[in-house]
N, CA, C and O atoms as a Tinker XYZ file with bonds, in Angstrom:
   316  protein
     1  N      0.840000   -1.194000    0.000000    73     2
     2  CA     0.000000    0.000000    0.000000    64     1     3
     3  C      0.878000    1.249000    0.000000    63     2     4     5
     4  O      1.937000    1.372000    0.617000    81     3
     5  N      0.398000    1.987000   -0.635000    73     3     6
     6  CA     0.973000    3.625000   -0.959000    64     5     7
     7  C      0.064000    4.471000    0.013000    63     6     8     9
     8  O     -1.078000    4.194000    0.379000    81     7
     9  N      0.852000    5.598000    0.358000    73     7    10
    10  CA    -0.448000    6.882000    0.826000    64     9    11
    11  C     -0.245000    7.875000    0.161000    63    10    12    13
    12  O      0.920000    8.271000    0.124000    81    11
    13  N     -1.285000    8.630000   -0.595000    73    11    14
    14  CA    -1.321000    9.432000   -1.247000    64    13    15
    15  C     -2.058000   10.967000   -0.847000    63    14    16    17
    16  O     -2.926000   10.904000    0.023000    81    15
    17  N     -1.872000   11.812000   -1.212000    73    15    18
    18  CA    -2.978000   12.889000   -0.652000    64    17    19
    19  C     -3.245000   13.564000   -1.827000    63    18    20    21
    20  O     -2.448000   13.969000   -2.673000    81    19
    21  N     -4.739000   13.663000   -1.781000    73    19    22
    22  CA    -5.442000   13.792000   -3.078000    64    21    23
    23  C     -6.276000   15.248000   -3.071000    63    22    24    25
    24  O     -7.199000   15.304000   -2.258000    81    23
    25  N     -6.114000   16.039000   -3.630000    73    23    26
    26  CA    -6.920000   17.507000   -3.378000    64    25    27
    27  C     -8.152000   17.402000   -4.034000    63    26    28    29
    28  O     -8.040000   16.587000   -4.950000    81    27
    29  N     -9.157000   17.821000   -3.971000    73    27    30
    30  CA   -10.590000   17.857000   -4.491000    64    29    31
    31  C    -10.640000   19.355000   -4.768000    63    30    32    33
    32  O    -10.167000   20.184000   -3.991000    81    31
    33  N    -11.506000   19.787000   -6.427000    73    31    34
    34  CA   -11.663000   21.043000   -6.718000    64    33    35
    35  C    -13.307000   20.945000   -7.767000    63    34    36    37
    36  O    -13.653000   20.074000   -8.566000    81    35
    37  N    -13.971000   22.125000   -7.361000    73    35    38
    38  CA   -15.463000   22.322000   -7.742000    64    37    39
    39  C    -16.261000   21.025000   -7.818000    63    38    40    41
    40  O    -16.513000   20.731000   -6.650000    81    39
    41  N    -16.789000   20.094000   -8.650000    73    39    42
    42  CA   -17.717000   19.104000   -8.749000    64    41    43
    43  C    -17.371000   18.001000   -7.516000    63    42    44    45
    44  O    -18.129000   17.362000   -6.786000    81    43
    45  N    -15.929000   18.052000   -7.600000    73    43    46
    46  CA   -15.166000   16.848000   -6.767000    64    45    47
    47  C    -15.159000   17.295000   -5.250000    63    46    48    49
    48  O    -15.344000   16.360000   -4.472000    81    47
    49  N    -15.054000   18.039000   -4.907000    73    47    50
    50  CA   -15.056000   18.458000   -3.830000    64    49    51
    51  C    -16.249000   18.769000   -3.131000    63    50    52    53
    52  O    -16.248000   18.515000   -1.926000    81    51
    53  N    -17.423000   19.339000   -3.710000    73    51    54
    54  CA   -18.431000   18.651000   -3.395000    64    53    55
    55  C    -19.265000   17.445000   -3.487000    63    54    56    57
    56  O    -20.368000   17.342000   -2.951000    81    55
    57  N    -18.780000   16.681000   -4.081000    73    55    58
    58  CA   -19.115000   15.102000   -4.413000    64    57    59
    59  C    -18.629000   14.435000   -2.834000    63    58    60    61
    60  O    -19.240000   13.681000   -2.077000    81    59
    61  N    -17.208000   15.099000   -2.716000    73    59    62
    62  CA   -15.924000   14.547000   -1.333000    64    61    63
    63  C    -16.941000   14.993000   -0.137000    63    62    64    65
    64  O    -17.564000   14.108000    0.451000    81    63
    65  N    -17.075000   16.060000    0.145000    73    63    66
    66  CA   -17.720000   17.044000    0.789000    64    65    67
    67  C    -16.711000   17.055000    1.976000    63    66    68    69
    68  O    -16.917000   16.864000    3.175000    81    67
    69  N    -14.915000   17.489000    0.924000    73    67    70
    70  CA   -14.223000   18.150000    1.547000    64    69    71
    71  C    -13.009000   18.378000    0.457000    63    70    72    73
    72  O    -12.963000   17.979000   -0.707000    81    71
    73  N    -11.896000   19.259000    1.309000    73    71    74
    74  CA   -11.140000   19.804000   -0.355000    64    73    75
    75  C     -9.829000   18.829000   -0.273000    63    74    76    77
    76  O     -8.977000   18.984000   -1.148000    81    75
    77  N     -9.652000   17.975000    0.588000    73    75    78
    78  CA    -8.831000   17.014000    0.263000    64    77    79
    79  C     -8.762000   15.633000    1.208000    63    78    80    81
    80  O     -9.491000   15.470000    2.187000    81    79
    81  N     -7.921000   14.818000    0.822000    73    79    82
    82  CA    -8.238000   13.270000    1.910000    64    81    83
    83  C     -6.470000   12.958000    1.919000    63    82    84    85
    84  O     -5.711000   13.217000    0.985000    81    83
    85  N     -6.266000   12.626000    2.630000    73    83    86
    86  CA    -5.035000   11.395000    2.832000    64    85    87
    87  C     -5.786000   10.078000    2.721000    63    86    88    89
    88  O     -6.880000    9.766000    3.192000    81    87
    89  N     -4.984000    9.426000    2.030000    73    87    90
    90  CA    -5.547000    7.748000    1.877000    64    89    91
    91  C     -4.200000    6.770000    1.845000    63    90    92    93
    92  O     -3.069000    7.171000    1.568000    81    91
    93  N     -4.491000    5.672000    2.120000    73    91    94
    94  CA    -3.504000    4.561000    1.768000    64    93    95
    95  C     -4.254000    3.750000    1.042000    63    94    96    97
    96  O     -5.370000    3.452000    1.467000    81    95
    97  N     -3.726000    3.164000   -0.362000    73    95    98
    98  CA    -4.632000    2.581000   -1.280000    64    97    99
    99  C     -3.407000    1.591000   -1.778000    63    98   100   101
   100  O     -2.223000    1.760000   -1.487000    81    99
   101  N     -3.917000    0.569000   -2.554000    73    99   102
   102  CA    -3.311000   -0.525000   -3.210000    64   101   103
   103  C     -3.201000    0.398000   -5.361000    63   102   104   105
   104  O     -2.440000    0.017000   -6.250000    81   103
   105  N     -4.092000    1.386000   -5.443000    73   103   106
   106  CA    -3.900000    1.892000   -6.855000    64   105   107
   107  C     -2.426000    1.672000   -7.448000    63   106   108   109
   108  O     -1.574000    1.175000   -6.712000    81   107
   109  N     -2.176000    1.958000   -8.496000    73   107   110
   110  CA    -1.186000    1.433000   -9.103000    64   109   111
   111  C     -0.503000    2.796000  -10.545000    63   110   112   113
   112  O      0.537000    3.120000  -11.119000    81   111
   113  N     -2.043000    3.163000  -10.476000    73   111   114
   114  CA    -1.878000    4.908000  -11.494000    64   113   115
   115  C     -2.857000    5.705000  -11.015000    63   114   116   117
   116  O     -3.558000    5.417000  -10.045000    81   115
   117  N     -2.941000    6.787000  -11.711000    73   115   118
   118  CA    -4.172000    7.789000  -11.225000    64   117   119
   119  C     -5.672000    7.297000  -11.681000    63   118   120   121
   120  O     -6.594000    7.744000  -10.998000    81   119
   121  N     -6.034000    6.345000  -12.860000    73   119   122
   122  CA    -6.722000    5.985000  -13.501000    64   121   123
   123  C     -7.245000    5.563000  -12.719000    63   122   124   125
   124  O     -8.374000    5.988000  -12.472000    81   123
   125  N     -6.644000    4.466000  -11.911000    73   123   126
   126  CA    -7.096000    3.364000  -10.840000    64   125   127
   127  C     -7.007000    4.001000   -9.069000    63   126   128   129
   128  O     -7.493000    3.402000   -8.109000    81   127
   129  N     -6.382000    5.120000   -9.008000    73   127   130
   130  CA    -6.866000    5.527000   -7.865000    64   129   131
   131  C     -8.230000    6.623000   -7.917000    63   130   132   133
   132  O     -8.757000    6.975000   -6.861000    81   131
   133  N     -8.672000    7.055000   -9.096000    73   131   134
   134  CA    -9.565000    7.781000   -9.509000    64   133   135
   135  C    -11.052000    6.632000   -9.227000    63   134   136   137
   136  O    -11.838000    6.808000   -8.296000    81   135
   137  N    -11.168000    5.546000  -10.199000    73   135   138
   138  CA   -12.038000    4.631000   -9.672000    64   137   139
   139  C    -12.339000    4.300000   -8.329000    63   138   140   141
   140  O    -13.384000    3.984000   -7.760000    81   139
   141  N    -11.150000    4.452000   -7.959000    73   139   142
   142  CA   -11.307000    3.782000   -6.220000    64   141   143
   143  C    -11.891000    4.700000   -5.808000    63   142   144   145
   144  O    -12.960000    4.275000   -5.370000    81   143
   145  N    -11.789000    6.217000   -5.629000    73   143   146
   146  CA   -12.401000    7.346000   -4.930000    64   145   147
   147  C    -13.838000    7.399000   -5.592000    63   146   148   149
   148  O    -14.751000    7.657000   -4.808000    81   147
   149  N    -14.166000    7.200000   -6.874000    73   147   150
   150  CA   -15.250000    7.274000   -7.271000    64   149   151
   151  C    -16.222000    6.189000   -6.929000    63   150   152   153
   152  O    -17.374000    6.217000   -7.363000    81   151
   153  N    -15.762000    5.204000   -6.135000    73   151   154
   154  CA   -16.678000    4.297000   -5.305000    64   153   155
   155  C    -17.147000    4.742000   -4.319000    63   154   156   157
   156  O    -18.286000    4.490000   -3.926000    81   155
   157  N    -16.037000    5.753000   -3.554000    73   155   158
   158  CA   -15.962000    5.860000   -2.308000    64   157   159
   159  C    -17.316000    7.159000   -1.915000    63   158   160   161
   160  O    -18.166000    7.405000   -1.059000    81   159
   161  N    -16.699000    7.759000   -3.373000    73   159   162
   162  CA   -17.535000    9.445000   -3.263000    64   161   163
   163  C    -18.556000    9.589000   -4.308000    63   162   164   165
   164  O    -18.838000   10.752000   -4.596000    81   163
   165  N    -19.248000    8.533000   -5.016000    73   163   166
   166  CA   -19.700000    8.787000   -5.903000    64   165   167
   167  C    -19.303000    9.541000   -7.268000    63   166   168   169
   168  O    -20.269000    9.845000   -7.968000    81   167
   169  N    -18.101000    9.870000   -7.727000    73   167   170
   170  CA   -17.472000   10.777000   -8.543000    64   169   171
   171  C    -18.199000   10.551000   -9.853000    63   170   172   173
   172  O    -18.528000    9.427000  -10.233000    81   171
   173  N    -18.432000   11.655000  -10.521000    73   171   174
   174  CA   -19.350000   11.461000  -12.084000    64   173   175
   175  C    -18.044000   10.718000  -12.927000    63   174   176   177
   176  O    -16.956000   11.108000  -12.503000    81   175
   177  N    -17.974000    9.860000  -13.886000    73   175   178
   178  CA   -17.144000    8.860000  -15.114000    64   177   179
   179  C    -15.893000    9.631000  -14.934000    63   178   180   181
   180  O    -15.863000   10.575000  -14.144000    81   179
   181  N    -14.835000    9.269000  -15.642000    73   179   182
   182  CA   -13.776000   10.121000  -16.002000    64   181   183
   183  C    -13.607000   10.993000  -17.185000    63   182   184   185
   184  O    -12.859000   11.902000  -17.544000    81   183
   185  N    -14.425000   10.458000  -17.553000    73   183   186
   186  CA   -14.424000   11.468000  -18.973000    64   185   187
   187  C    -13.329000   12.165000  -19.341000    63   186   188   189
   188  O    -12.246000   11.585000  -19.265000    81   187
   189  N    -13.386000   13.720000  -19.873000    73   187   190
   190  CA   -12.305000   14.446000  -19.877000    64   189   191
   191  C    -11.473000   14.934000  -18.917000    63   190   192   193
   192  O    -10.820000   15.977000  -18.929000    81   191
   193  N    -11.579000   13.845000  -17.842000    73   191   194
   194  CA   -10.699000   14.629000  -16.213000    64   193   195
   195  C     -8.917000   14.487000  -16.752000    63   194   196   197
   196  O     -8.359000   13.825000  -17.628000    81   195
   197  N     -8.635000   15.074000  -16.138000    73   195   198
   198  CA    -7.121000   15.988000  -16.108000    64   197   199
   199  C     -6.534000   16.053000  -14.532000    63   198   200   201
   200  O     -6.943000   16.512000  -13.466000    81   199
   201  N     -4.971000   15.107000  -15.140000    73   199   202
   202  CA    -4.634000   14.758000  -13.378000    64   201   203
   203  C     -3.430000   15.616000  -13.259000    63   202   204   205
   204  O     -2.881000   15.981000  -14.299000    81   203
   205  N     -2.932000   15.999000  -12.039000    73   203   206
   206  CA    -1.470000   16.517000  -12.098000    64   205   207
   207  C     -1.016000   16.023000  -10.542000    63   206   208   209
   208  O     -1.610000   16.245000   -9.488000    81   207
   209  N      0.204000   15.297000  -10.757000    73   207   210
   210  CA     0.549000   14.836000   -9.756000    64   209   211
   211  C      2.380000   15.093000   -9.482000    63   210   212   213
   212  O      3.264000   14.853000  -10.305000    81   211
   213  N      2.527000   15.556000   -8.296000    73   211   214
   214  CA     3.532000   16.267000   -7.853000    64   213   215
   215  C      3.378000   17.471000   -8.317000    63   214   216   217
   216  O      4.481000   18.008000   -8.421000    81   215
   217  N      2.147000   18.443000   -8.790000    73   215   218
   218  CA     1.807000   19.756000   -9.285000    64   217   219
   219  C      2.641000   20.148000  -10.573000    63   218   220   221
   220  O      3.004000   21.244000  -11.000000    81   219
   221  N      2.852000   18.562000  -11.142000    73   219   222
   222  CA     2.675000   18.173000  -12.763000    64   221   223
   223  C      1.525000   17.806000  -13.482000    63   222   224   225
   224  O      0.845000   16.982000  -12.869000    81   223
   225  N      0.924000   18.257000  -14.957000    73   223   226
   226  CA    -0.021000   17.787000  -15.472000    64   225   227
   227  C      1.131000   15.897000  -16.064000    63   226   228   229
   228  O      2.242000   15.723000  -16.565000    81   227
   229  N      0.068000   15.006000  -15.630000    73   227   230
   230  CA     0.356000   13.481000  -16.129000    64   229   231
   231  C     -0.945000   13.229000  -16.820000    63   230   232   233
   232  O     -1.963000   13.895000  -17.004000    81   231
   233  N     -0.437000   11.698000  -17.224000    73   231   234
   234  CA    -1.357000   10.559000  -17.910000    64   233   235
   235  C     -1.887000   10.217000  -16.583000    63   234   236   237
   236  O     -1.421000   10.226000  -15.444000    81   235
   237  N     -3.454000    9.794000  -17.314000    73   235   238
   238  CA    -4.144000    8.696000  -16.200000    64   237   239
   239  C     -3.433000    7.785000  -16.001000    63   238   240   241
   240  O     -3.330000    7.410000  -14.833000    81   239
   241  N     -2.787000    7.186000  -16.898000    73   239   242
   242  CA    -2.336000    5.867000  -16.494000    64   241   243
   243  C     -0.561000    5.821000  -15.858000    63   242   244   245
   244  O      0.145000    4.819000  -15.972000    81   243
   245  N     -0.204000    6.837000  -15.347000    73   243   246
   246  CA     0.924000    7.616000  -14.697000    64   245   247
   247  C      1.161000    6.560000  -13.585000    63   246   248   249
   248  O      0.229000    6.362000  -12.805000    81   247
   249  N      1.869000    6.133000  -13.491000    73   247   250
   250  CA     2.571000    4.883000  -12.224000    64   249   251
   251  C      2.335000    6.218000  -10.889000    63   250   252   253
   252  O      2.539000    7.432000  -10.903000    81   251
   253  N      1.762000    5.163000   -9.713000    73   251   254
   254  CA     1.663000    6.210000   -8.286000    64   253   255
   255  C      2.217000    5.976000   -7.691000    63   254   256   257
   256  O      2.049000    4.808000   -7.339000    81   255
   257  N      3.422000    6.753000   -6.946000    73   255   258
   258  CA     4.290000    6.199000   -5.850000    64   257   259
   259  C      4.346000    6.830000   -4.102000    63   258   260   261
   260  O      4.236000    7.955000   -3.613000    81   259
   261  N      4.530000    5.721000   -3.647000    73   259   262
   262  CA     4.336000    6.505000   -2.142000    64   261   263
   263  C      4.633000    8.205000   -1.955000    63   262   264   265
   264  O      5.429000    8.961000   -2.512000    81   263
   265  N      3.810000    8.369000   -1.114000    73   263   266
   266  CA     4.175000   10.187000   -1.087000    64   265   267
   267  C      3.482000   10.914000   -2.045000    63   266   268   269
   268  O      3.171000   12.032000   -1.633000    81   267
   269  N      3.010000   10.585000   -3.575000    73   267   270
   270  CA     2.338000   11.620000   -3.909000    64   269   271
   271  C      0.986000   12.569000   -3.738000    63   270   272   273
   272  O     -0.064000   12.350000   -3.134000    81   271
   273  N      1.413000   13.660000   -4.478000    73   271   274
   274  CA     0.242000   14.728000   -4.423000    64   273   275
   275  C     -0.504000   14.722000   -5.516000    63   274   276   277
   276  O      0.065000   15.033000   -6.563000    81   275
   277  N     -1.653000   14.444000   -5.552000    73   275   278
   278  CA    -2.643000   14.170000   -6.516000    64   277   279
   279  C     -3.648000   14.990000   -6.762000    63   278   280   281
   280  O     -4.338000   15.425000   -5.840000    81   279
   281  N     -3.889000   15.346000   -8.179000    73   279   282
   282  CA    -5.311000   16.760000   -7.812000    64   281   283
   283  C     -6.201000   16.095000   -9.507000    63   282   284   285
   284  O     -5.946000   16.101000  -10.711000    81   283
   285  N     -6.964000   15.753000   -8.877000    73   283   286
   286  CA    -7.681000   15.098000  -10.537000    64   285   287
   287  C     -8.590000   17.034000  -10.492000    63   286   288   289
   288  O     -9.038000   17.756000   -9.601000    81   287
   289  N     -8.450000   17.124000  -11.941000    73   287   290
   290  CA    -9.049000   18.634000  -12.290000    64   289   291
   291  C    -10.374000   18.300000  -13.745000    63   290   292   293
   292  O    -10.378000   18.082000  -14.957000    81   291
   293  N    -11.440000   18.467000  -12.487000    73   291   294
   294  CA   -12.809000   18.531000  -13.902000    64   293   295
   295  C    -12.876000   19.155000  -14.966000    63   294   296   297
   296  O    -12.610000   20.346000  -14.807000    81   295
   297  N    -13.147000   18.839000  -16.115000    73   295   298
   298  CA   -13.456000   19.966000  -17.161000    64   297   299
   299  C    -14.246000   21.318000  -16.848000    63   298   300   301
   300  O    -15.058000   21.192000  -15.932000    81   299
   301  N    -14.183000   22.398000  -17.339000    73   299   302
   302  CA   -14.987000   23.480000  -16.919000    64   301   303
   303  C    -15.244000   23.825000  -17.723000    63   302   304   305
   304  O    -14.547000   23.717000  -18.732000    81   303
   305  N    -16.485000   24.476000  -17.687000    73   303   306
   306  CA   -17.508000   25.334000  -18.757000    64   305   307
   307  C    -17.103000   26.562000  -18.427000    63   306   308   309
   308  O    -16.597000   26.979000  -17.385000    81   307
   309  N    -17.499000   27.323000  -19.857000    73   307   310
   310  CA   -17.255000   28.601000  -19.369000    64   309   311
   311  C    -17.421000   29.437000  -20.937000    63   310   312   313
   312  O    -17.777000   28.647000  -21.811000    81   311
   313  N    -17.260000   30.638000  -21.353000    73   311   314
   314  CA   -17.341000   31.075000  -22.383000    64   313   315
   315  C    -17.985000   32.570000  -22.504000    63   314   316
   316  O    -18.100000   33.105000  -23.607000    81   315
């Protein structure tokens, strides 16, 4: 198991109904720690979500290693 700390922003964070979690999880990328939270919190599909981890934009499928900082970022409307 890894522990990760994961920030929540607009849809996600009220889905969380908070702006971030510490977790220890068995995930393996963001793809698969994204599913796991979306069990946990109900999270809407992944659709066009956008991850950045170590306050890098990555791939979903980005290897997760102990210690990281994780911020999955919803698409936004706007115009």
């Amino acid at each position: 198991m890894i522990r990760i700390r994961v920030e929540f922003f607009a849809m996600l964070r009220e889905h969380a109904g908070r702006a971030n979690e510490d977790i220890e999880t068995d995930a393996g990328t963001a793809a698969e720690l994204y599913a796991e939270l979306s069990g946990r919190h109900s999270f809407p599909a992944i659709g066009s979500m956008k991850v950045a981890i170590n306050q890098e934009f990555a791939d979903l499928d980005s290897r997760l290693a102990d210690g990281d900082a994780v911020v999955f970022i919803p698409p936004v409307a706007g115009g």
